[in-house]
MITIVEX-213383 format. One record per residue: residue in three letters; x negated, y, z negated of N, C-alpha, C in turn. Coordinates in steps of 0.1 Angstrom, whole numbers, padded with zeros to 4 digits, always signed. Layout:
N
ALAXYZXYZXYZ;...
END
This chain:
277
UNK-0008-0012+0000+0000+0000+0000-0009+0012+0000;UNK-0006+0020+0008-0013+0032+0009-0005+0042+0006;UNK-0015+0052-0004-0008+0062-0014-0011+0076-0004;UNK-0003+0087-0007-0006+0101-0004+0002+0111-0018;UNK-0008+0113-0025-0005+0120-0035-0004+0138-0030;UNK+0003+0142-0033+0009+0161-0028-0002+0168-0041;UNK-0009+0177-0031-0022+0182-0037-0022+0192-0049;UNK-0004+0197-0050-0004+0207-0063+0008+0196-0071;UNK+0005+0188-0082+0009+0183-0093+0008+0187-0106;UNK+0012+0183-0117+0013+0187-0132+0016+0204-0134;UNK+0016+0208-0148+0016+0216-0148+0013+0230-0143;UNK+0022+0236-0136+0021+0250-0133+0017+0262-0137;UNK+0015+0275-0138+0008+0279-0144+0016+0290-0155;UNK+0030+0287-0147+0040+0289-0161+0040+0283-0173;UNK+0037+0269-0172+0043+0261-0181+0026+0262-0187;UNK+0016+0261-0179+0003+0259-0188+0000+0274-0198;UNK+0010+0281-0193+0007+0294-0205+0017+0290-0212;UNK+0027+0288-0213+0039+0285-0227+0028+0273-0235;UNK+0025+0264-0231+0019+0254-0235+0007+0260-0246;UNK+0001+0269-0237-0010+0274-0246-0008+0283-0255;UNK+0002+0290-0256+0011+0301-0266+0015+0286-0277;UNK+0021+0276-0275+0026+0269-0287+0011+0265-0291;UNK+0004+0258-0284-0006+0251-0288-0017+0258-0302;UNK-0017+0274-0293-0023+0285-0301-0018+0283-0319;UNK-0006+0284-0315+0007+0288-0328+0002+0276-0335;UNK+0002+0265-0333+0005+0252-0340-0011+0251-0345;UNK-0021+0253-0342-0034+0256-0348-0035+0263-0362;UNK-0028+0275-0359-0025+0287-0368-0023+0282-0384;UNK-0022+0289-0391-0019+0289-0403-0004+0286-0412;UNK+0002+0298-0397+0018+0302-0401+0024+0292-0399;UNK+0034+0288-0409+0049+0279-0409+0061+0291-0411;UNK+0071+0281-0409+0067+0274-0396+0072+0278-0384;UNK+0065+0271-0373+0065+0272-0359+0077+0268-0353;UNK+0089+0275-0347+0100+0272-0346+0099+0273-0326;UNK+0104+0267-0325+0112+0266-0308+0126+0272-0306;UNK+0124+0280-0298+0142+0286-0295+0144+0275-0276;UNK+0148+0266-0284+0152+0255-0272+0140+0249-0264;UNK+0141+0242-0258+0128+0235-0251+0121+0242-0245;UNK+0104+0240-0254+0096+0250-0245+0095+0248-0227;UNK+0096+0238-0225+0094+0232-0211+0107+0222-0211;UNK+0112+0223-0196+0121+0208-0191+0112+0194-0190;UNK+0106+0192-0204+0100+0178-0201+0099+0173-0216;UNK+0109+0162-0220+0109+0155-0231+0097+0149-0239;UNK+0087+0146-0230+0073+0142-0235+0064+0153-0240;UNK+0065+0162-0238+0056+0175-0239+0067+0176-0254;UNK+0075+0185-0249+0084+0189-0262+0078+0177-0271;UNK+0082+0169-0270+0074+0159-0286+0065+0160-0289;UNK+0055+0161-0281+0041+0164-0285+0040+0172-0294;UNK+0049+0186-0296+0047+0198-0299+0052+0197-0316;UNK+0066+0185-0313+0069+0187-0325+0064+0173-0335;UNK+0057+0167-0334+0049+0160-0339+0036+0164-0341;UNK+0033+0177-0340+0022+0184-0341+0029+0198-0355;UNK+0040+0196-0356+0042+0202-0363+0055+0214-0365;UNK+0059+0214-0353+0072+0226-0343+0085+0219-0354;UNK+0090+0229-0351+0103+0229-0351+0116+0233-0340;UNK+0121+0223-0333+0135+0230-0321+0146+0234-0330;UNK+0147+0244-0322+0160+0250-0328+0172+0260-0317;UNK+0180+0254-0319+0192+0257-0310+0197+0271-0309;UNK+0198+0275-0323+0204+0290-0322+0196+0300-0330;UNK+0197+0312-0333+0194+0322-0333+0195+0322-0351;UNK+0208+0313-0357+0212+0320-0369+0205+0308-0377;UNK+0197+0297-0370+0188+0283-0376+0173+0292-0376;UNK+0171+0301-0372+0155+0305-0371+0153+0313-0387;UNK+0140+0309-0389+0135+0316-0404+0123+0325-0406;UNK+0122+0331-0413+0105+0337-0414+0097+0331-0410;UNK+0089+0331-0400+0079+0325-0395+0077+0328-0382;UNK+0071+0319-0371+0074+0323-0358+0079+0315-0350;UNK+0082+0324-0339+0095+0320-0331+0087+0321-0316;UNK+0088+0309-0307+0084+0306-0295+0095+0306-0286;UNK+0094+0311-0274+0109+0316-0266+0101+0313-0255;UNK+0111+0299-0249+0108+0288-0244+0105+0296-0227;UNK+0102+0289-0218+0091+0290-0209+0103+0296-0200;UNK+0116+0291-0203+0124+0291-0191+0134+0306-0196;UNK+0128+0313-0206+0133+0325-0209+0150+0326-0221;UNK+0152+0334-0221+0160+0336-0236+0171+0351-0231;UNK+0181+0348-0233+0191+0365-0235+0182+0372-0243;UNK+0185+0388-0243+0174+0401-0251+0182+0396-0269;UNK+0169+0400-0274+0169+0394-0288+0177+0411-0297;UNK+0187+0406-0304+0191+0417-0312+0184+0423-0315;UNK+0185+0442-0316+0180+0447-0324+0172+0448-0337;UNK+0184+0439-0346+0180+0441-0355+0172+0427-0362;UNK+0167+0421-0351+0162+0406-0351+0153+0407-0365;UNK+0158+0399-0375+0150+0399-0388+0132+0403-0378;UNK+0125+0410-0388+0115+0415-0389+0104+0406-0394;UNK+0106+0397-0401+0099+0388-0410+0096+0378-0400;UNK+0102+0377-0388+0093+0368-0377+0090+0370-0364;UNK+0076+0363-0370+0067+0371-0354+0073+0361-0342;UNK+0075+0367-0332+0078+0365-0314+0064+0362-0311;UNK+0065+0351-0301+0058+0347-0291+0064+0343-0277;UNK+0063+0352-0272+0075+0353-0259+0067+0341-0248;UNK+0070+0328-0248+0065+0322-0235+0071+0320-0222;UNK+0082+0329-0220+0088+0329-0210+0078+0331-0197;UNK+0079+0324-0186+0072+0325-0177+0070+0336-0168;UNK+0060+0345-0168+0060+0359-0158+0071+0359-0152;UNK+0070+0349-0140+0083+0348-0128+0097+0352-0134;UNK+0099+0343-0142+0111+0343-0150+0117+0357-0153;UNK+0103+0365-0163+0105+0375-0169+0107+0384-0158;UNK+0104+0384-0149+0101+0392-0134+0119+0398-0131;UNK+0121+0382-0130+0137+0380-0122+0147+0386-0135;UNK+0141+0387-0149+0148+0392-0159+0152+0407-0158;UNK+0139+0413-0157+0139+0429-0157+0145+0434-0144;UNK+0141+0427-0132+0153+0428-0117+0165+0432-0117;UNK+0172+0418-0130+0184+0421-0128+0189+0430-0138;UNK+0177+0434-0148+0182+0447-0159+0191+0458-0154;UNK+0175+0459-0140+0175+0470-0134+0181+0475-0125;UNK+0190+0464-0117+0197+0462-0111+0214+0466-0117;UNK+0214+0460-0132+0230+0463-0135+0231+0475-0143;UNK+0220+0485-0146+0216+0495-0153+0222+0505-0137;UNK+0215+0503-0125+0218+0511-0119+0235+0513-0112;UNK+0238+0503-0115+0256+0499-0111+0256+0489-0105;UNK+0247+0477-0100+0247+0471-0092+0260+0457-0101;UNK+0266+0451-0092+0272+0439-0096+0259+0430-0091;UNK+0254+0419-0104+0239+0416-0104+0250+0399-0099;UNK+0243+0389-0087+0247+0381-0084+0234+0369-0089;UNK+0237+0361-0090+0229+0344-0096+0227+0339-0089;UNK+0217+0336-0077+0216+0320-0071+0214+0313-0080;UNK+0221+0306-0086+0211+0292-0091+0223+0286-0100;UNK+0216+0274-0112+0225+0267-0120+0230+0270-0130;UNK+0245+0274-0129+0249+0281-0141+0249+0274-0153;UNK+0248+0271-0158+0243+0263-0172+0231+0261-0174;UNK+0218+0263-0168+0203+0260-0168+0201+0275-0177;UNK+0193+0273-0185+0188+0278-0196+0186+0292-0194;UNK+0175+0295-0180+0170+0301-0174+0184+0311-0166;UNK+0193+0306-0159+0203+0315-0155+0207+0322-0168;UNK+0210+0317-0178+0219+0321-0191+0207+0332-0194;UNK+0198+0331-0195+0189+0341-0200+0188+0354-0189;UNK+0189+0353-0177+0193+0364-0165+0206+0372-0169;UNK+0213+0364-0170+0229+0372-0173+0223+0376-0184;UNK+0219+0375-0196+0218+0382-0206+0213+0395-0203;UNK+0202+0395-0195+0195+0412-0192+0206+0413-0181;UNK+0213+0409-0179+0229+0420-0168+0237+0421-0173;UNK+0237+0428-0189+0248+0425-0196+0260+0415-0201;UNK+0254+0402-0200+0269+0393-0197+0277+0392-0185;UNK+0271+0402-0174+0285+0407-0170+0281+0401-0151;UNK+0268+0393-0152+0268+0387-0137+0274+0375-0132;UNK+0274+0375-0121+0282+0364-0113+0269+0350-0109;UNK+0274+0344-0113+0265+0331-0106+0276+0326-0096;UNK+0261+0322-0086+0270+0315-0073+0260+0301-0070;UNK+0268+0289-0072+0259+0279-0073+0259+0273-0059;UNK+0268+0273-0049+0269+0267-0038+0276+0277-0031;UNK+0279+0268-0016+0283+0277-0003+0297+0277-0006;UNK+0304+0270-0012+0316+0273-0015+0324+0282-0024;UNK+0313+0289-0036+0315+0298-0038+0310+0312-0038;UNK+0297+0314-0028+0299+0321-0021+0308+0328-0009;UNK+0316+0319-0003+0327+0323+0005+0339+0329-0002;UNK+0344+0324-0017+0352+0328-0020+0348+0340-0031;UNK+0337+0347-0029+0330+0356-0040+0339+0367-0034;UNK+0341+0377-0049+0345+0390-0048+0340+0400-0039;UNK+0345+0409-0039+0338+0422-0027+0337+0432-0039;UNK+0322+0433-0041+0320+0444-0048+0310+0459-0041;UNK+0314+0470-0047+0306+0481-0042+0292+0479-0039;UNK+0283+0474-0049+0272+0472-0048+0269+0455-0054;UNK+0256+0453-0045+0256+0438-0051+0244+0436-0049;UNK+0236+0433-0061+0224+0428-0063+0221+0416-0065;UNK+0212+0409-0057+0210+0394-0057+0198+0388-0061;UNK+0197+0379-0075+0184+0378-0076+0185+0359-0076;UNK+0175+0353-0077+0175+0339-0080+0168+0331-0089;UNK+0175+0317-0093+0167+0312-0102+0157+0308-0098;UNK+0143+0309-0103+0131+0303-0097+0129+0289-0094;UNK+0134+0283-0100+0134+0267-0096+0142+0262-0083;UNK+0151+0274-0078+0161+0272-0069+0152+0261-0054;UNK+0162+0256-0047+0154+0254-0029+0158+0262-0023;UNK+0145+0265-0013+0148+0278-0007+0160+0276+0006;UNK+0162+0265+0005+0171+0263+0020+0185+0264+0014;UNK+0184+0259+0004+0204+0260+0000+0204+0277-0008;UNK+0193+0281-0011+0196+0298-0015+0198+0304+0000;UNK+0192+0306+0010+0189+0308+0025+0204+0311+0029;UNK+0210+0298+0028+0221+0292+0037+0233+0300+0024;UNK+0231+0303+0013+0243+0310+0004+0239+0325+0011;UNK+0230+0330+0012+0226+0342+0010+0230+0344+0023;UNK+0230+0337+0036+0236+0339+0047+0254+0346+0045;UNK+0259+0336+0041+0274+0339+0037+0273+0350+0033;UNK+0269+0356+0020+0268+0365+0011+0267+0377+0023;UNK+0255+0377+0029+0254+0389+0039+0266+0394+0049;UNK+0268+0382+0056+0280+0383+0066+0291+0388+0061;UNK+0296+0386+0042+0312+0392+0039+0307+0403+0036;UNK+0293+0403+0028+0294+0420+0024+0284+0430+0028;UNK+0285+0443+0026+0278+0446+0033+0269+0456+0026;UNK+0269+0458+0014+0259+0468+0007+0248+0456-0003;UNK+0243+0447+0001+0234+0442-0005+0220+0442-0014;UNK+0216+0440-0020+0200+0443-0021+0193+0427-0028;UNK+0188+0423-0020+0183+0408-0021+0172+0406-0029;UNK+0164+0402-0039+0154+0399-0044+0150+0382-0042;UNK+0142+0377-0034+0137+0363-0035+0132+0365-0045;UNK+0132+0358-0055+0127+0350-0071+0125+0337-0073;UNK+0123+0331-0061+0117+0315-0066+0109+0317-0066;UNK+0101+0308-0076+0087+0305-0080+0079+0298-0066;UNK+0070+0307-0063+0061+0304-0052+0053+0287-0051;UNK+0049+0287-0065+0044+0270-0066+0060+0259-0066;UNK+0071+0265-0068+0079+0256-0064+0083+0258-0050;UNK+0085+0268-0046+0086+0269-0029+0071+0256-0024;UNK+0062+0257-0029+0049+0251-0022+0054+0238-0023;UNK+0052+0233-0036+0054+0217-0034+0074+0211-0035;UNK+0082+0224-0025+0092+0216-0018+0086+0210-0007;UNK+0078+0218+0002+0073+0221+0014+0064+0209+0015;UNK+0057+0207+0003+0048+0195+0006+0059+0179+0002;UNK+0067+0182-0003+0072+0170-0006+0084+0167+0008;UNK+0086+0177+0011+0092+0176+0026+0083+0162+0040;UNK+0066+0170+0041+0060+0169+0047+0054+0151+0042;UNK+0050+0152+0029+0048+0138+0024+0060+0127+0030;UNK+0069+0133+0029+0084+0125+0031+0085+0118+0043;UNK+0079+0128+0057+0078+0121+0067+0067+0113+0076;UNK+0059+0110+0064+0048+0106+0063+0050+0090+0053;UNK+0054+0093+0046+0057+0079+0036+0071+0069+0042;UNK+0071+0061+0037+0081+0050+0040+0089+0046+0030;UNK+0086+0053+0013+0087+0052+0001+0081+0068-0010;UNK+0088+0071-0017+0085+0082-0023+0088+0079-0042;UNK+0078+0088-0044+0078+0085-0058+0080+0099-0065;UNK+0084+0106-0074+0089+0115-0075+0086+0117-0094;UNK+0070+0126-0100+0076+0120-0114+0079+0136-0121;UNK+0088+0129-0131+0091+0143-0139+0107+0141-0146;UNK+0109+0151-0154+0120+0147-0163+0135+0149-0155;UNK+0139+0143-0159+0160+0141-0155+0164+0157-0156;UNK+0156+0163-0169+0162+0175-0172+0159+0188-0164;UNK+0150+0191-0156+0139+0197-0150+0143+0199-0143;UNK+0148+0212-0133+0157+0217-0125+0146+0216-0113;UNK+0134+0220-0115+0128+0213-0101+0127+0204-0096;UNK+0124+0199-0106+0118+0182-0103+0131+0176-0096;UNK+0140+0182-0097+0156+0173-0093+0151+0180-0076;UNK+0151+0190-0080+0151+0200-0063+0142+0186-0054;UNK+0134+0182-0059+0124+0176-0054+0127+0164-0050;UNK+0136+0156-0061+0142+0140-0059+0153+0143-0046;UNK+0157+0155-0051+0173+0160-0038+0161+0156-0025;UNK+0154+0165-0019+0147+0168-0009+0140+0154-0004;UNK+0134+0146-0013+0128+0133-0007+0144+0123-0003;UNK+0153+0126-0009+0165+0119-0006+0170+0118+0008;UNK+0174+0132+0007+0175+0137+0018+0167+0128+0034;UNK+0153+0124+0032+0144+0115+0042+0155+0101+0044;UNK+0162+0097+0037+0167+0081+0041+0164+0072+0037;UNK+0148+0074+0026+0136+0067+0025+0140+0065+0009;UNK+0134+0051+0000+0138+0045-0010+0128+0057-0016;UNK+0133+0063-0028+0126+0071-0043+0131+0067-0051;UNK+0120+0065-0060+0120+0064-0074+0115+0075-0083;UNK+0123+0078-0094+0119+0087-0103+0120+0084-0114;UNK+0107+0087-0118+0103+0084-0134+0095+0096-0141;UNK+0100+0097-0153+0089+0102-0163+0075+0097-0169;UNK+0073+0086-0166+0060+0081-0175+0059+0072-0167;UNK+0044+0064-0170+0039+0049-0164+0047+0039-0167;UNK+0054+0040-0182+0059+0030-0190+0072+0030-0180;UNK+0081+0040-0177+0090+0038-0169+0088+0032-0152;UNK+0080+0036-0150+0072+0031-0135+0068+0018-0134;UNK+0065+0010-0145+0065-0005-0148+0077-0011-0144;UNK+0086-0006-0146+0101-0014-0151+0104-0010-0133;UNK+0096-0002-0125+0102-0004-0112+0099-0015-0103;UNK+0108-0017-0089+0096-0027-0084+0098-0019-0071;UNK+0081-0017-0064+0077-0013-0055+0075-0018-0041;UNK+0084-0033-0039+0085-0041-0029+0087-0034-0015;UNK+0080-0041-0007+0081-0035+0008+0077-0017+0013;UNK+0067-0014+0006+0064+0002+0007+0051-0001+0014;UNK+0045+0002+0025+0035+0007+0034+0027+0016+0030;UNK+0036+0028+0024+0029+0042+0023+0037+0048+0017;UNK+0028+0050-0001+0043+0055-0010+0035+0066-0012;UNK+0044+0083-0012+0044+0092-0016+0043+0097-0029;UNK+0036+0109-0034+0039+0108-0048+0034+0125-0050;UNK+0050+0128-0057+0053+0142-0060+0052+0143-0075;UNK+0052+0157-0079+0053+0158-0092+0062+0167-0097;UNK+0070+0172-0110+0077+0191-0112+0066+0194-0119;UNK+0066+0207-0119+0057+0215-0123+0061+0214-0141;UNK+0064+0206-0151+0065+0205-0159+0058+0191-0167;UNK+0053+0185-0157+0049+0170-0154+0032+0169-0163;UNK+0031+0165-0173+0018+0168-0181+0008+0157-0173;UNK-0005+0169-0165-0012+0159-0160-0019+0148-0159;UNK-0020+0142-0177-0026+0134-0185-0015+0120-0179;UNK-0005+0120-0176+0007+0114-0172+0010+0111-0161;UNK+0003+0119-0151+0002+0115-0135-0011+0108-0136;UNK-0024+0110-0139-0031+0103-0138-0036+0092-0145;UNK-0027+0087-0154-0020+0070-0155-0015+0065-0146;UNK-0006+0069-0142+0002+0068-0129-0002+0066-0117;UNK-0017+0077-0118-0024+0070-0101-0037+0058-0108;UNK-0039+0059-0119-0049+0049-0123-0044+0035-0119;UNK-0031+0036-0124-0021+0024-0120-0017+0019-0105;UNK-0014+0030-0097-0010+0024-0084-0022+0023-0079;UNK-0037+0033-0080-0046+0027-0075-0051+0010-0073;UNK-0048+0011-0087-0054-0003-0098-0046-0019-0086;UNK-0038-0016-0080-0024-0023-0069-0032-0023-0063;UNK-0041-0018-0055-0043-0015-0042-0057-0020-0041;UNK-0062-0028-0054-0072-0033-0051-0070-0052-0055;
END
């Protein structure tokens, strides 16, 4: 079996700075080290963090004196009067924070601030928070067709989005209305390895795809090799990749999400290598 591993895997350079903001914290002195929801979309990482000492925490009114890590995929604006007794460590990812202040500045100016992306993903919910509460997510082409006509309409996207199903909404969007202002906000390293997992795709006979269930990319990524016709498997770890069977593959592909710890891909190629001899 002949492998073709896609040349940008593991961690991104979002996630390797959240990573290093907790890592930093958990060294430290201060207790304790709290999580405002998953630092990263990847269940093995998150443990790591909290077996090292973390604490997750769901809401705002569970956080205590100490400090507070504000997860990679970004957070609604923190009250005013946010107790003072805990230090912030904002690890929200540049990009993220990018697409955050966009759409501030966008519903600050009157704009109706519009969502590509998945309305329930952590990362959307934290956008609408800097638009007031008050933006529209549009997750497909069906409801962009049926979207309101507003005066002004500012469009930003989730970073994890595919650029081809944002493309193909943003078409609609243009054609009904006509005072737009568009911001592309996907993450450029996720645009890159769609592009390569595209390419691998038609190259392979078999695709392997690793990274978590929860991981808004990584799914972009299982969607896209699906799309080939071609058998994929997706797994989180080696341990899961065991329990597969790889029968009848020529030339198996192998992608990663940008949340994918790279200590964990390369088990993974130590192992398919280890086949191949």
């Amino acid at each position: 079996m002949k492998l073709i591993f896609a040349k940008n895997m593991g961690f991104c350079s979002g996630v390797k700075r959240a990573a290093g903001i907790a890592d930093k914290a958990l060294k430290g002195k201060v207790r304790p080290v709290q999580f405002l929801g998953s630092l990263v979309h990847n269940e093995n990482v998150v443990k790591e963090f909290l077996k090292r000492g973390g604490v997750l925490k769901k809401d705002l009114s569970e956080i205590k004196p100490g400090i507070l890590i504000i997860q990679a995929h970004g957070f609604p604006p923190l009250p005013e009067n946010f107790n003072k007794k805990i230090s912030i460590r904002d690890a929200t990812c540049p990009l993220v924070k990018r697409t955050q202040i966009l759409a501030n500045s966008l519903w600050k100016k009157g704009y109706r601030v519009i969502i590509i992306g998945d309305k329930n993903h952590s990362e959307t919910r934290g956008i609408m928070g800097y638009a007031g509460n008050k933006a529209t997510v549009v997750e497909n082409e069906k409801q962009a067709e049926g979207l309101a006509e507003f005066k002004k309409m500012g469009v930003v996207v989730q970073t994890t989005q595919n650029l081809d199903r944002v493309n193909k909404i943003l078409k609609i969007l243009k054609r009904k209305h006509k005072n737009i202002k568009y911001f592309n906000t996907i993450c450029p390293e996720v645009q890159t390895r769609q592009k390569e997992a595209k390419t691998i795709a038609k190259k392979a006979d078999g695709l392997l795809v690793i990274g978590s269930r929860s991981s808004a990319n990584t799914t972009r990524l299982f969607q896209i090799c699906k799309k080939s016709k071609k058998p994929v498997w997706w797994v989180n770890s080696l341990k899961e990749l065991k329990r597969q069977k790889l029968n009848g593959i020529s030339t198996l592909g192998v992608v990663s999400g940008t949340s994918t710890p790279n200590r964990e891909i390369k088990k993974i190629k130590k192992w398919l290598e280890k086949r191949l001899k």
